[in-house]
C-alpha positions in Angstrom: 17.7 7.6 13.6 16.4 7.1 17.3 13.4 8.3 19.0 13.3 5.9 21.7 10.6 3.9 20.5 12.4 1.9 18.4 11.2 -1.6 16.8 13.4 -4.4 18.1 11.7 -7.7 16.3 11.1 -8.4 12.5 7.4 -8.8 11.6 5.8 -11.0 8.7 2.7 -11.0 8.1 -0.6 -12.5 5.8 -3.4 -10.2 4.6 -6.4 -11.5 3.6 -9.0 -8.9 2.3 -12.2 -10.2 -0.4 -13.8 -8.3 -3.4 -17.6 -9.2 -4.2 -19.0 -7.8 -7.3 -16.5 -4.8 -8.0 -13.3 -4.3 -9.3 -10.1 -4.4 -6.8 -7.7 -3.2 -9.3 -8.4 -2.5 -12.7 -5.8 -2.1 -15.1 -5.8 1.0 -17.3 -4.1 -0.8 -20.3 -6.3 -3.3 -20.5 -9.7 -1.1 -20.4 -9.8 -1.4 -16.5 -10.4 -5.2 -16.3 -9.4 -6.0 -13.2 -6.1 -7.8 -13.2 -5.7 -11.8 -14.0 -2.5 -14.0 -14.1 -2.8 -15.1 -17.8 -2.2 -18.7 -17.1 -3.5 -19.6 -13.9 -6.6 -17.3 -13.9 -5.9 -15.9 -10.6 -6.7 -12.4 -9.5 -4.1 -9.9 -8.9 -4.2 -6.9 -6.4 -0.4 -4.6 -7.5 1.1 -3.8 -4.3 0.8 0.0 -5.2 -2.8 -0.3 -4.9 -2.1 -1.7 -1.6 0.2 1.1 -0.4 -2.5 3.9 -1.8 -4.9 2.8 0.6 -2.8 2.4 3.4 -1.9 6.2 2.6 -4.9 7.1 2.2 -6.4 6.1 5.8 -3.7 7.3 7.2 -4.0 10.6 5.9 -7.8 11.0 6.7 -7.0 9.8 9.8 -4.1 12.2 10.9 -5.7 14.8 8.2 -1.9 15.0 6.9 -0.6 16.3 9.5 3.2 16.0 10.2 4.3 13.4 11.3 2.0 11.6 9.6 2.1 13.7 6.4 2.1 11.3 2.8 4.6 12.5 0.6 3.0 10.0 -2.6 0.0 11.5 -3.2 -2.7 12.9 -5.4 -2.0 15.8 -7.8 1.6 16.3 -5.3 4.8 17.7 -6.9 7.3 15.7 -5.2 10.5 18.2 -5.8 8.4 21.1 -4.0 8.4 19.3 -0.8 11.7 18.1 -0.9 13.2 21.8 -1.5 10.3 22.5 1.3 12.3 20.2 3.7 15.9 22.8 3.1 13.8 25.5 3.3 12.2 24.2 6.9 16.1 23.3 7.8 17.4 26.5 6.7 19.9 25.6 4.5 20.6 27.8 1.0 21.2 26.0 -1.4 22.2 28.7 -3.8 24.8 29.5 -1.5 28.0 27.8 -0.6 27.3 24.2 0.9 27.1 23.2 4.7 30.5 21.7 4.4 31.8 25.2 2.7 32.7 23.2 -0.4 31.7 24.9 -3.7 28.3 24.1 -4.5 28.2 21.3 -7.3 24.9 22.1 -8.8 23.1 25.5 -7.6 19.7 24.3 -5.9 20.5 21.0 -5.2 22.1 19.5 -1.5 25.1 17.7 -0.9 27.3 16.2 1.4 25.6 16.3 4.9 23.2 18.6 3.9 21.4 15.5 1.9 21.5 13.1 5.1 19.7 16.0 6.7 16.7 16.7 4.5 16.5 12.9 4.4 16.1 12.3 8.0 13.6 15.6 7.9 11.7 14.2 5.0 11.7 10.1 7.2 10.4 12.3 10.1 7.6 14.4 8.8 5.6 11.4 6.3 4.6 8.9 7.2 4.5 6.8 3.7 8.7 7.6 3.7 9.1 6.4 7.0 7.5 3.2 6.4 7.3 2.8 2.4 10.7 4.2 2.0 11.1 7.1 -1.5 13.4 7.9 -4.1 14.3 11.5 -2.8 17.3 12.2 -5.4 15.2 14.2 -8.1 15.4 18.3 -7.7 16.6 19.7 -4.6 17.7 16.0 -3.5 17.2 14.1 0.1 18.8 10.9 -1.5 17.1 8.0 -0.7 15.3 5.8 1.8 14.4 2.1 2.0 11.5 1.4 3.0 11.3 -1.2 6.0 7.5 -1.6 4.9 6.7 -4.0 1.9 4.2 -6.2 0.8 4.3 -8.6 -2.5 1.4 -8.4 -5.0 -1.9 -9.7 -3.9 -3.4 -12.8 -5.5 -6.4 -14.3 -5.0 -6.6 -18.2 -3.4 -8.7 -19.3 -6.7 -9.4 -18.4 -9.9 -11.5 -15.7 -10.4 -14.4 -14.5 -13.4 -14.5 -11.4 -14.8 -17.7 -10.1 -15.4 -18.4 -6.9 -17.9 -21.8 -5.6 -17.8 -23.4 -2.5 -20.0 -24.2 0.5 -18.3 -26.3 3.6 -19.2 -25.9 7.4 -18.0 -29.7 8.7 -18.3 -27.5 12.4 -19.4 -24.8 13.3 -22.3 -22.4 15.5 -21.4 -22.3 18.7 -24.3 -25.2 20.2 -26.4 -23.7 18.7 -29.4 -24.3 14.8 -27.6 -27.8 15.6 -27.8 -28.4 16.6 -30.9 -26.8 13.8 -32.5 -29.3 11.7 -29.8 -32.1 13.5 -30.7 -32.4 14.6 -27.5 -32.8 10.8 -26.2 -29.7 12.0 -24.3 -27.7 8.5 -23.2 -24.6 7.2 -22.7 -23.1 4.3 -22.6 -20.5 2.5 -21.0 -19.0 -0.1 -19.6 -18.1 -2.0 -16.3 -16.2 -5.0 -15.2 -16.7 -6.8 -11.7 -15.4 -10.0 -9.9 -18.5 -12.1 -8.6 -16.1 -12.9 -5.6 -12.4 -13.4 -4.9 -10.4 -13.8 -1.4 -7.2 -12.4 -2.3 -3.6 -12.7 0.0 -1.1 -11.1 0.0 2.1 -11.0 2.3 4.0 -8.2 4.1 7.5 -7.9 6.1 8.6 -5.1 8.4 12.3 -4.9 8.8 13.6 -4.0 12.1 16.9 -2.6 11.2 15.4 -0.9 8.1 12.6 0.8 11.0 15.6 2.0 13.4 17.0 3.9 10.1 13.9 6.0 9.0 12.7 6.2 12.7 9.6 4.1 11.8 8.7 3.9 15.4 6.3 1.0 17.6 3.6 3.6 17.1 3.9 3.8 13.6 4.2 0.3 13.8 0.5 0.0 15.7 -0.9 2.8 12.9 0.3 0.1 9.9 -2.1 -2.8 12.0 -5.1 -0.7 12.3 -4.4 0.8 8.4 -4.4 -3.2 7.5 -7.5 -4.0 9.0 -9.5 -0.7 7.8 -8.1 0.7 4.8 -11.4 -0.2 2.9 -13.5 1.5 5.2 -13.0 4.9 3.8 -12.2 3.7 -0.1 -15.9 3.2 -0.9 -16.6 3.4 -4.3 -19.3 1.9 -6.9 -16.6 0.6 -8.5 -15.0 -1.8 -5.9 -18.5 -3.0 -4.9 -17.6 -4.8 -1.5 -13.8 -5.1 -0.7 -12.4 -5.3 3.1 -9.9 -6.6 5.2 -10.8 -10.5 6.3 -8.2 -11.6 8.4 -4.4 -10.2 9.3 -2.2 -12.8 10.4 1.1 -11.2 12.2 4.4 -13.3 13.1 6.6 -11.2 15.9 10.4 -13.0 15.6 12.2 -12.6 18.9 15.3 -10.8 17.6 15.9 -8.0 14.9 17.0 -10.1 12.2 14.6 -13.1 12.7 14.1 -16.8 13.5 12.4 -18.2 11.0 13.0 -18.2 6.6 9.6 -16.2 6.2 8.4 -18.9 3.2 8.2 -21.3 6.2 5.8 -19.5 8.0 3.7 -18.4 5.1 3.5 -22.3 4.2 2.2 -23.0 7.4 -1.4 -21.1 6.6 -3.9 -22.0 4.3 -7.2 -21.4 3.0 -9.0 -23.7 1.5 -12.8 -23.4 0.0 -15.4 -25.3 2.1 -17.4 -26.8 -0.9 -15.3 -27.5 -3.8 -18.0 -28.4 -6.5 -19.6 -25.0 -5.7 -18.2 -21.3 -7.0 -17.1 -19.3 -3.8 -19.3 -16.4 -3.4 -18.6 -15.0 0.5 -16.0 -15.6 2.6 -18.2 -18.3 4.4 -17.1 -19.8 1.9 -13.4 -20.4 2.9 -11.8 -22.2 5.8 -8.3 -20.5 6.8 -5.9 -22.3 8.7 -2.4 -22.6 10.6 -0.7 -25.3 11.2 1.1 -24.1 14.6 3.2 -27.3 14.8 4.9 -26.3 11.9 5.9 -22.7 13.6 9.4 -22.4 15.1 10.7 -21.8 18.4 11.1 -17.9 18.8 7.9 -16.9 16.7 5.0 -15.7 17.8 1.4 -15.9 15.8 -0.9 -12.5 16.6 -4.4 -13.1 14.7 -6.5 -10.1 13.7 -10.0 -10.0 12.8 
């Protein structure tokens, strides 16, 4: 799938973003504590979480507008859109298929018809084009992978949770506050992380790109998501969370020049004080070691 503006290197890259006093990702079978590798004690960020914010700047940014429509979102019904993308291609599917074979399954594509709502559904969201989607439920576009990925994030130290009581000044029925007395309180919980820099890591594929048309633009909107996507996910609940540093490297050709765990082992970050808890990112010292980079990468630092 072509549009001119095709990607023609593979892309790596580091993301460091911080957390201090709130919650990066709580998880909901554990009461919302935020998330902890059991043996090391070290934070973890799920790489969903990741992806929701990315989709959610983009759509505030483009205010969901094809083609920068997000197909994963809140309160969506994923078949509707996918039987949207037949109707938008005008193609019946209660009618004999494209190919003039008998219809298999009465409301449901096949044959060419499925490459076509694929490559309409890669060309109007954004999330698809980069993400990738299982598109095979209902109506069914098939499916797409995603040249987009990142790996959990984890943060560089062991973190603390914290769980502190809260009250609500206000009950929420009649029958609250008569058991109260009218004292009318409730209480509740909340869990924070003092402070944690978390990293995770991220690959764009080139080949993948050229086959949803994720495009150099698209490409420049994931940067800029990656740097701001806390901006506009503000909440009591994440207290301070942002982007600290984005660490790109650009290979030469499509497929590469360099196994990507040697390029990740080249950066570091290391706490400045180590007989002190880290509580900003002051705190931290991160570093490349650009010796140990090969020939035919190139090292963009953001932030």
């Amino acid at each position: 799938m072509s549009n001119g503006n095709d990607i023609q290197n593979r892309y790596d890259f580091i993301l460091y973003f911080d957390i201090k006093d709130g919650n990066p990702n709580g998880d909901p079978d554990a009461g919302n504590l935020p998330r902890v590798d059991a043996e090391s004690g070290h934070g973890l960020v799920t790489d969903v979480c990741l992806k929701r914010k990315a989709r959610n700047y983009v759509a505030l940014k483009n205010e969901e507008k094809p083609p920068y429509a997000i197909f994963i979102k809140e309160k969506a019904i994923l078949n509707n859109k996918i039987e949207e993308a037949y109707i938008s291609l005008g193609i019946d599917l209660t009618a004999a298929s494209a190919d003039g074979k008998k219809r298999n399954k009465a409301g449901q594509g096949q044959g060419k018809e499925i490459d076509q709502a694929r490559m309409f559904m890669c060309k109007n969201f954004y999330d698809i084009r980069a993400f990738g989607a299982v598109l095979s439920t209902g109506a069914n576009a098939g499916q797409v992978r995603g040249p987009v990925q990142f790996t959990f994030g984890r943060s560089v130290d062991p973190i603390i949770a914290l769980e502190h009581s809260i009250t609500r000044m206000a009950v929420a029925t009649e029958a609250e506050a008569e058991k109260q007395g009218g004292d009318n309180r409730t209480m509740g919980r909340k869990f924070t992380v003092p402070y944690g820099l978390n990293r995770t890591h991220g690959f764009v594929s080139a080949p993948l790109a050229n086959q949803t048309g994720f495009s150099t633009d698209d490409l420049e909107l994931l940067w800029e998501t990656l740097q701001n996507m806390s901006e506009h996910d503000r909440s009591a609940a994440r207290g301070l969370m942002g982007t600290r540093k984005l660490i790109i490297f650009e290979h030469e050709s499509k497929m590469g020049n360099a196994p990507v765990q040697k390029l990740f082992d080249a950066v570091t970050a290391n706490k400045i004080d180590e007989n002190k808890p880290a509580r900003d990112f002051s705190d931290y010292n991160i570093s490349i070691n650009k010796d140990a980079i090969p020939q035919g990468v190139k090292i963009v630092e953001l932030l």
